[in-house]
C-alpha positions in Angstrom: 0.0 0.0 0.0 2.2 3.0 -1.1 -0.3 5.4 0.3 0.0 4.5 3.7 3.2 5.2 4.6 4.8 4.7 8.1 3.7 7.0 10.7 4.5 8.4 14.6 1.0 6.9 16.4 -1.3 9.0 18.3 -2.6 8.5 21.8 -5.6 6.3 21.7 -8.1 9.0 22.8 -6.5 11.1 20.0 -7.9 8.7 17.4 -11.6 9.8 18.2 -14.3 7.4 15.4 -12.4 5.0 14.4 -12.8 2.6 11.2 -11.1 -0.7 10.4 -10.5 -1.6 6.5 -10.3 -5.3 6.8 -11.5 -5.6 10.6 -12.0 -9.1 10.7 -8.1 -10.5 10.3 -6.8 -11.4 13.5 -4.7 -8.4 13.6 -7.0 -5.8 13.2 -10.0 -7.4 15.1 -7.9 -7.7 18.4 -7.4 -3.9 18.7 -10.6 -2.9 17.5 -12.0 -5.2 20.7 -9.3 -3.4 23.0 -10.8 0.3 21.5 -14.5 -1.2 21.8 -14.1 -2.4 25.5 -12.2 1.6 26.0 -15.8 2.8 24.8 -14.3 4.1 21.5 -16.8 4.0 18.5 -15.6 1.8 16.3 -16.6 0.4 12.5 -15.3 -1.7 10.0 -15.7 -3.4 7.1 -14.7 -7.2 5.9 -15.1 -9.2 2.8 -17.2 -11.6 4.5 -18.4 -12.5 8.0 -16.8 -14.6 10.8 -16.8 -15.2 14.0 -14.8 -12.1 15.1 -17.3 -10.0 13.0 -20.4 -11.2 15.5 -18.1 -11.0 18.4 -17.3 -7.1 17.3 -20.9 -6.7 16.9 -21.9 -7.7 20.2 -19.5 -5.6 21.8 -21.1 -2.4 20.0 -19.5 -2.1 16.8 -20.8 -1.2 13.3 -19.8 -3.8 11.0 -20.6 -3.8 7.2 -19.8 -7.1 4.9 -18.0 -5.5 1.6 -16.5 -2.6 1.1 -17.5 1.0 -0.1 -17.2 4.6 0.1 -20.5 4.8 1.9 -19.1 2.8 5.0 -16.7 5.8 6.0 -18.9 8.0 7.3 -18.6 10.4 10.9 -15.5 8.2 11.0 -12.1 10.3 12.2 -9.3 7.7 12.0 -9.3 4.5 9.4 -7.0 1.6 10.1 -6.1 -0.1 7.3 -4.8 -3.8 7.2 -1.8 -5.1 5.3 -4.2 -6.8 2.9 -5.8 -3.7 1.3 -5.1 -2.8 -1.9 -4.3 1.2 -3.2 -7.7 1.0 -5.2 -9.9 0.3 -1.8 -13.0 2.4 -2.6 -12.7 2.9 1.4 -9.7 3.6 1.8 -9.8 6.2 -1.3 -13.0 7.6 0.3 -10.8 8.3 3.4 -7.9 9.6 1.3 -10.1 12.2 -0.5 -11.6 13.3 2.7 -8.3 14.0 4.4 -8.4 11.7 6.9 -6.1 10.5 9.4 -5.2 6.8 7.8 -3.0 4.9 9.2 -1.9 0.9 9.3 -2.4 -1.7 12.4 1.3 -1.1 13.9 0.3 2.8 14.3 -3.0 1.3 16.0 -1.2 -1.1 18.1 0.9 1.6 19.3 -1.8 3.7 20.4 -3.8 1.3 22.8 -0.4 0.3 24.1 0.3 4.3 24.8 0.4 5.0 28.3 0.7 1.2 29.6 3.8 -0.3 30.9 4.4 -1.8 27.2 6.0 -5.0 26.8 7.0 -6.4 23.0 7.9 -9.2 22.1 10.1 -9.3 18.7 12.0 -11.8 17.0 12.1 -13.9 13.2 10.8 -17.2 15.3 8.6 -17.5 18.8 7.4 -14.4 19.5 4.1 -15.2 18.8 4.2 -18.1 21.2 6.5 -16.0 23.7 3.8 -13.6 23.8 1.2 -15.8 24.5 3.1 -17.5 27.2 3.4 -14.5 29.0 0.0 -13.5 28.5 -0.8 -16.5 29.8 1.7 -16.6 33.2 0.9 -13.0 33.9 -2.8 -13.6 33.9 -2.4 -16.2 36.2 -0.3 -14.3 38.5 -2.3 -11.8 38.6 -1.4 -9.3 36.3 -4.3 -9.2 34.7 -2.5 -7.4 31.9 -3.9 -6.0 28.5 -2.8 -8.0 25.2 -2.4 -8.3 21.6 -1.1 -11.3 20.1 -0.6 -12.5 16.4 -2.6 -15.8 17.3 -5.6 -17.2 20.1 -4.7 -18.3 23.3 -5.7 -21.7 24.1 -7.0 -20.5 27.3 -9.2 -17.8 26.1 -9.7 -18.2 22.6 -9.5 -14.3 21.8 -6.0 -12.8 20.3 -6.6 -9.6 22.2 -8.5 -8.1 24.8 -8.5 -5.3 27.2 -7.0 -6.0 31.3 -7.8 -4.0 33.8 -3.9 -3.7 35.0 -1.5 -1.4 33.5 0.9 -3.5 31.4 0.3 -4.5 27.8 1.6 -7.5 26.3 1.9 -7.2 22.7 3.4 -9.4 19.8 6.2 -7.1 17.6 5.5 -7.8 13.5 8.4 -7.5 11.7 7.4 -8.7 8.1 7.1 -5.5 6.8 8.8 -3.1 9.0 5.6 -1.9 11.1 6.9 -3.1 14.4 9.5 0.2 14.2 6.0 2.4 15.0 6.3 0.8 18.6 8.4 2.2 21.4 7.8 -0.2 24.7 8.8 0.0 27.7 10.3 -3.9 27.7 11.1 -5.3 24.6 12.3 -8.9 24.1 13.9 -10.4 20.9 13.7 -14.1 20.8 16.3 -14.1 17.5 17.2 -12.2 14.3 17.3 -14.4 11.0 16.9 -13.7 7.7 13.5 -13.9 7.2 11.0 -11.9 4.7 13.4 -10.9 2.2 10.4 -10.4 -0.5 9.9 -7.3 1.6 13.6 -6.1 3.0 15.6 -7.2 -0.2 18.7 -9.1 2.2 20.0 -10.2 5.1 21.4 -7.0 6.0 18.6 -4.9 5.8 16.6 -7.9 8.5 19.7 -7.1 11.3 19.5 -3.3 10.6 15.6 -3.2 11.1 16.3 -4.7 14.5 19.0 -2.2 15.4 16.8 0.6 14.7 13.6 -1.4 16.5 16.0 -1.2 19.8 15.6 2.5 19.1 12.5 2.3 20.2 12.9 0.7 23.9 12.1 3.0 26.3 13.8 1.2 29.2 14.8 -2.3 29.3 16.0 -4.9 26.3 15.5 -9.2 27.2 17.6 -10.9 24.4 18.7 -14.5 24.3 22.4 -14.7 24.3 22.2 -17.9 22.6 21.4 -16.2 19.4 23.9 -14.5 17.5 21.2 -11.9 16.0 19.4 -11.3 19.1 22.9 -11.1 21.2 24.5 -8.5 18.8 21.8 -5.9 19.5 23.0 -6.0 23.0 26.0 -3.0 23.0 23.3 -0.5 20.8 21.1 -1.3 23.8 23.8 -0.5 26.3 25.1 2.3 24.2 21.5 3.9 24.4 21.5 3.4 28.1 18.6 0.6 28.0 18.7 -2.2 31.1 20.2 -5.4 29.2 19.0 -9.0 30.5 20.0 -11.6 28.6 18.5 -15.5 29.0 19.4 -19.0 27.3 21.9 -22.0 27.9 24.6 -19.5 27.5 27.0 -19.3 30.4 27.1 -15.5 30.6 22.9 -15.6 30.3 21.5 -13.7 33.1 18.7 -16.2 33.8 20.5 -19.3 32.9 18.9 -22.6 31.4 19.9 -25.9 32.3 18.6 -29.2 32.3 16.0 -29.4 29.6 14.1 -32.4 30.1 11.6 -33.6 27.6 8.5 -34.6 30.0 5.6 -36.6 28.3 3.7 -33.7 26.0 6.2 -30.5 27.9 9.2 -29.8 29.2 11.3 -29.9 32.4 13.8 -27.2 32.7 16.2 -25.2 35.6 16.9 -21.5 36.0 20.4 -21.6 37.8 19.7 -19.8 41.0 16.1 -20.0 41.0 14.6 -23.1 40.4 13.0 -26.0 38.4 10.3 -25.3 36.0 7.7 -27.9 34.0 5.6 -26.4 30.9 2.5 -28.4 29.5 4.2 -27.7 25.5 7.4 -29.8 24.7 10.6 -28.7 23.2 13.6 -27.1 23.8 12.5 -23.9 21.7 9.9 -23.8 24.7 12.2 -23.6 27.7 14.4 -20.8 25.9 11.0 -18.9 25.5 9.7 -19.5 29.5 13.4 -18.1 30.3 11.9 -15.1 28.1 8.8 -14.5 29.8 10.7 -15.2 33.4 12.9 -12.5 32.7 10.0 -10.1 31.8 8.5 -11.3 34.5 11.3 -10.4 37.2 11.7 -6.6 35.5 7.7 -6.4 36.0 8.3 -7.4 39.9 6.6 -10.8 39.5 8.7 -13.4 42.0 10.0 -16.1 40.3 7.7 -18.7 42.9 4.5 -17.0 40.7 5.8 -16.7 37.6 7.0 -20.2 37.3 3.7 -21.3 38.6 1.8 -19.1 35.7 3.6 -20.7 33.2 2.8 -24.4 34.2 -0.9 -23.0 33.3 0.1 -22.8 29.6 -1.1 -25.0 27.3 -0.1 -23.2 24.2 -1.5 -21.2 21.3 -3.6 -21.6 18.3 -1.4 -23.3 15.3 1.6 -23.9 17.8 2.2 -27.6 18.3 -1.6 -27.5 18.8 -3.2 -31.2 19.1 -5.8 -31.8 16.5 -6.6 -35.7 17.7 -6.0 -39.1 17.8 -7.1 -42.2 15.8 -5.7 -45.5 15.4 -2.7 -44.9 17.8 -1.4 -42.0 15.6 -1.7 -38.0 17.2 -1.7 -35.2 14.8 -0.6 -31.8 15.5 -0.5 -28.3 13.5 1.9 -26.2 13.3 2.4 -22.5 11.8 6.0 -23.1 11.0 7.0 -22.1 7.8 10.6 -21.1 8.1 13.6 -23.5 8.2 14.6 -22.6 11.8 11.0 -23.1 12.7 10.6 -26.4 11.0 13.2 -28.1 12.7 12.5 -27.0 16.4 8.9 -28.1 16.0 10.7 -31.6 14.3 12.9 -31.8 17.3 10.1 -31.1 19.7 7.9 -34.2 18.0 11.0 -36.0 18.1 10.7 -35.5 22.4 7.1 -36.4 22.5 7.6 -39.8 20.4 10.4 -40.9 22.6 9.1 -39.9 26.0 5.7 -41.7 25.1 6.6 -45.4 23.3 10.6 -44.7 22.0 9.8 -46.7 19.0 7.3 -44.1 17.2 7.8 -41.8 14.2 7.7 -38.7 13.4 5.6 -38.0 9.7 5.8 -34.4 8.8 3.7 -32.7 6.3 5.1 -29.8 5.3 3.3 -26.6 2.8 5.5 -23.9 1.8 4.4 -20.1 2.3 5.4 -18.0 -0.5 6.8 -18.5 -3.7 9.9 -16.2 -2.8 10.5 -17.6 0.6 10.3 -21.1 -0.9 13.0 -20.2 -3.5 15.5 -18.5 -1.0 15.3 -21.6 1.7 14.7 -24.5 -0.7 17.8 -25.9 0.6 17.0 -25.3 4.3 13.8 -27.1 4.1 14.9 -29.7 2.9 17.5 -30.3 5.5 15.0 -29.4 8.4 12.6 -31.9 6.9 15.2 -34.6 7.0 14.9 -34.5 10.9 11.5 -36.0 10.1 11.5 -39.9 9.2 8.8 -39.5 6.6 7.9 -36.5 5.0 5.3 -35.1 2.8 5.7 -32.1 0.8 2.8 -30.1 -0.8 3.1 -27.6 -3.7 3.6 -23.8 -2.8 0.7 -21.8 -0.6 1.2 -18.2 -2.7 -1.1 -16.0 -0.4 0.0 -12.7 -2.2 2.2 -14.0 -4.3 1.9 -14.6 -8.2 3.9 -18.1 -9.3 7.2 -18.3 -10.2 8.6 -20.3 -13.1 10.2 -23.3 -11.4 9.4 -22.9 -8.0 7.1 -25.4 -6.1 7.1 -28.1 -3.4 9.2 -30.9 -5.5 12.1 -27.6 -5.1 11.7 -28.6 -1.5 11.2 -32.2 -1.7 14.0 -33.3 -3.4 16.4 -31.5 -0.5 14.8 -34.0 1.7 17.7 -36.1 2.9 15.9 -39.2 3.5 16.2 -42.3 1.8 13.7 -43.1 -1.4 10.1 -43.6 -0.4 10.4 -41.7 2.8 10.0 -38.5 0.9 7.0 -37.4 -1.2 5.8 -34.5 -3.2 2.2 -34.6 -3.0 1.1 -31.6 -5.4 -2.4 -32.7 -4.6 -3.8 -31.3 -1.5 -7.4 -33.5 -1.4 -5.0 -36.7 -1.3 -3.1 -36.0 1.2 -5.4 -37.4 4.3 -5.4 -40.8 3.2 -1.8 -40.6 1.7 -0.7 -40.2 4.9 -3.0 -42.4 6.6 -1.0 -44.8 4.3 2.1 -44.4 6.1 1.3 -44.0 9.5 1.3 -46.7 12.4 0.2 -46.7 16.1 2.9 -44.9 18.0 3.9 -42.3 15.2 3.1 -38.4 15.2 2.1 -36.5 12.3 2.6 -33.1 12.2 0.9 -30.3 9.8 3.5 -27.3 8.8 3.0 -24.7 7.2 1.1 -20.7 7.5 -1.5 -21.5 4.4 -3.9 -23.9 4.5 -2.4 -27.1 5.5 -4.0 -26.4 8.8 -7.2 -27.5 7.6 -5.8 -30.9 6.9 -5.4 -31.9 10.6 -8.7 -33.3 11.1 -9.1 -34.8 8.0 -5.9 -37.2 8.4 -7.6 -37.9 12.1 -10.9 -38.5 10.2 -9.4 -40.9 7.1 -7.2 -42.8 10.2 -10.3 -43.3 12.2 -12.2 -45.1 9.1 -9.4 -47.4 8.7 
């Protein structure tokens, strides 16, 4: 959208009637809730209903299905999702009146105006990082304010409004929008290259970073395990932030140690605190509790109530996320769709399979996002899949993307290193229930990757396995 350029937010009650181009996305939905529950007047517009349409509704908002120049009307602010073309007849309409206009990030930053502000940033985990605080702070509590980039288990919403004063809120990166933030806390979980259809190269993903540290207004949690995350530490220090760094890392200010794989979580130590036990596996996991524990201590949370908070986790929407058993075989989604991603969530499975029977598989059924993303990581895929002793690889989820000449899922499948007949392209998507129902056997895991549709094949492979 080059209209809508990059702006310095307003406070929230500066932002007076406020419509949402593209209010139902998960995004955009979340902080028109938070605005609704402040008693702003609030309208939208979606292509079609859902769920968090009739939710908006019953909270007071004026919701119209389709979108035209009509809809903005008495309106003072319009918030404009990522998805929303230049020719938008709303979002012209609001252009030729002279309206403020402005996308989610500048939103996000205005609800979060005024709290003790807590973001979470990173290439990988900070939507589950996010949610796990959420989560631990509630319990202890907190009862903070939040805004995540997926549903809590526990509540089901992505966003709603706390009556304390700190807001949790997940930091976007993608496209450069989480640099309209400036919290109080910030954590970044890592730095990777990552979205390079939008920043062009590596470089440009570190430098974004640098200049989102900027933004802190007080206090930067890194992990020091990660090269990315750790090399933001002396801009922090030069600015004069607090730095607290967590991981395995010797130096790490809240150390980990011991990870344990314990049935479907984790077992893990904080050196000179305590033992810790999380209801989701993997060692990804641990490294993300010694995130929220160290948010958690600048907050003034003891460690005795935070740890406690976290053992109430039970994960997010699309993260490791159970979608049922049949036949002796579990299936679980996952949003993973970069390399990095793919093989902590293999690695995590890989846990789960041997803490349960030790003889079990893991069966990953992987989607790629994105045609450019597919031909800058081919490689990496295919060596993340191979942690995976069976793999199935579907042909490219576009989303915004047109095709490109040569690029789909066999790219990715034939990087699998597994031996012939473990790996299969499955261009397909309607076969793939029963193709995998095929190959699995009581004891194994499946697991569903990817950020397109792949989710919905979850309960279809349970289905196909239960008719067998």
């Amino acid at each position: 959208m080059s209209l809508v350029k990059l702006v310095e937010p307003v406070a929230a009650e500066e932002l007076g009637r406020v419509h949402f181009i593209g209010i139902g996305g998960a995004g955009m939905s979340g902080i028109a809730r938070i605005l609704l529950k402040r008693g702003v007047a609030v309208s939208g517009s979606d292509a079609r209903g859902s769920d968090m349409v009739t939710a908006l509704r019953e909270l007071g908002g004026v919701i119209h299905i389709g979108h035209a120049a009509s809809h903005i009307k008495n309106v003072d602010t319009v918030v404009v999702s990522t998805a929303i073309r230049d020719s938008n007849p709303e979002l012209g309409e609001a252009l030729r009146q002279g309206l403020r206009v402005i996308p989610r990030a500048a939103a996000l930053a205005s609800v979060m105006a005024g709290r003790n502000a807590v973001a979470v940033a990173g290439t990988h985990g900070k939507t589950t990082t996010t949610s796990m605080l959420t989560v631990a702070l509630q319990k202890c509590g907190v009862d903070p304010s939040y805004c995540v980039g997926g549903q809590l288990v526990t509540t089901g919403l992505g966003a709603d409004e706390g009556a304390g004063e700190v807001f949790v809120a997940e930091a976007d990166e993608s496209d450069g929008s989480f640099l309209m933030l400036a919290p109080d806390i910030a954590v970044v979980t890592n730095v990777e290259p990552d979205h390079l259809d939008n920043y062009g190269d590596p470089r440009a993903v570190y430098d974004s970073f640098a200049r989102f540290v900027e933004r802190v207004g007080r206090t930067l949690v890194v992990c020091a395990d990660d090269p990315g995350s750790a090399a933001l530490v002396p801009i922090a220090r030069a600015r004069g932030l607090r730095v607290v760094t967590y991981g395995e890392a010797e130096e790490a200010d809240f150390r980990v140690g011991e990870i344990t794989p314990d049935g479907m979580g984790v077992s893990f130590a904080i050196h000179g605190h305590g033992g810790v036990r999380l209801a989701v596996p993997g060692r990804h996991n641990a490294l993300n509790a010694a995130a929220v524990i160290a948010v958690a201590a600048e907050l003034g949370v003891p460690f005795a109530a935070i740890r406690d908070g976290l053992a109430a986790f039970t994960g997010a929407k699309r993260r490791f996320e159970a979608k049922g058993e049949a036949g002796g075989v579990a299936v679980f989604d996952s949003y993973a769709h970069h390399p990095t991603e793919l093989a902590a969530d293999l690695r995590a499975a890989r846990d789960v399979v041997t803490s349960f029977s030790g003889s079990g598989r893991v069966i990953a059924v992987f989607q790629p996002h994105l045609y450019s993303r597919t031909r800058f990581f081919a490689d990496e895929f295919g060596a993340a899949l191979g942690l995976a002793d069976e793999a199935v690889v579907l042909d490219v989820y576009g989303a915004r993307e047109d095709p490109e000449p040569g690029v789909s899922g066999a790219l990715v499948a034939e990087k699998v290193p597994l031996p012939p007949g473990q790996v299969e392209y499955a261009p397909l998507r309607e076969a793939v229930p029963a193709l995998v129902a095929d190959r699995a056997r009581p004891g194994d895991i499946v697991l569903t990757m990817g950020a397109g549709d792949v989710t919905e094949l979850g309960p279809r492979i349970v289905a196909e396995l239960a008719a067998r």
